[in-house]
C-alpha positions in Angstrom: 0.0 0.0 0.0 1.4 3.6 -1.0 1.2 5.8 1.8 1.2 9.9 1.7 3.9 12.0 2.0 3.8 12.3 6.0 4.7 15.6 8.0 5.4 14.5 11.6 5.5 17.6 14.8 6.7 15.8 17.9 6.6 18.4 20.5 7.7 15.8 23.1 10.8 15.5 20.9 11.9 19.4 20.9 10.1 20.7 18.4 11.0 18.8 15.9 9.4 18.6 12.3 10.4 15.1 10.1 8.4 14.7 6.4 8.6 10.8 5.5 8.4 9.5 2.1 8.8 6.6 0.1 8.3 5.7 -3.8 8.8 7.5 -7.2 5.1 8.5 -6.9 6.4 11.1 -4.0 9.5 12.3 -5.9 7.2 15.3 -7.4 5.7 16.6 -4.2 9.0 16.0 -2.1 10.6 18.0 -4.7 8.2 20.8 -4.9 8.4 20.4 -0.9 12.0 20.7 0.0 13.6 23.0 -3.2 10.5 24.9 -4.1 8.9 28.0 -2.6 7.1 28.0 0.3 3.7 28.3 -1.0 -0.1 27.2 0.0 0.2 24.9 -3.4 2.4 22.7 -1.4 1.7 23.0 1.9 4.1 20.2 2.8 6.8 23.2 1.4 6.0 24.8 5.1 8.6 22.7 6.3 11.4 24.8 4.8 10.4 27.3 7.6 10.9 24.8 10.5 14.1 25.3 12.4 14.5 21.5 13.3 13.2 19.6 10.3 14.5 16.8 8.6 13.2 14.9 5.5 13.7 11.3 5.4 13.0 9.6 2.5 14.3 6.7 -0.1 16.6 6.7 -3.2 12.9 6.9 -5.3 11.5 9.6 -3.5 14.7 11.5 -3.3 15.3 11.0 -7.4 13.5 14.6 -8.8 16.3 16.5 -5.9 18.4 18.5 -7.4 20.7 19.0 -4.7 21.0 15.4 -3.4 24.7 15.5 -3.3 24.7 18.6 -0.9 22.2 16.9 1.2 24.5 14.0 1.4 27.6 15.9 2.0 25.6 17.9 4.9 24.4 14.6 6.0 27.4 12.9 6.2 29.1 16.0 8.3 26.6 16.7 11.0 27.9 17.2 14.2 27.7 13.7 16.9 25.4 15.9 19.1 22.9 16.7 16.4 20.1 13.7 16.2 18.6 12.8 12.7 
């Protein structure tokens, strides 16, 4: 079963904001989400605007990015301290 794109607020967790995706079917919308404007078309695209957020999804979802090797890079040099 294909599931939604899914925004996730846990205030328990520090205000933290996590959109989770899976499949090519979600490579549009995570697109639009993550490297497009913030605007009510997307409103997935509010995340950009969260100071804790992280987007977890999977090589098929991830495939429209344009800037997946930055992500990576940043990824791969986050500080021990910082959680995903």
């Amino acid at each position: 079963m294909e599931r939604d794109v899914e925004i996730v607020i846990q205030p328990d967790a520090g205000a933290v904001a996590r959109l989770v995706a899976d499949a090519d079917a979600k490579a549009e919308p995570i697109a639009r989400a993550v490297e497009g404007p913030v605007a009510s078309m997307c409103p997935a695209s509010a995340i950009q605007l969260h100071p804790h957020a992280s987007v977890v999804v999977d090589e098929a979802a991830a495939s429209r990015l344009t800037l997946t090797d930055y992500y990576r890079s940043t990824f791969a040099a986050k500080p021990t301290w910082q959680s995903l």
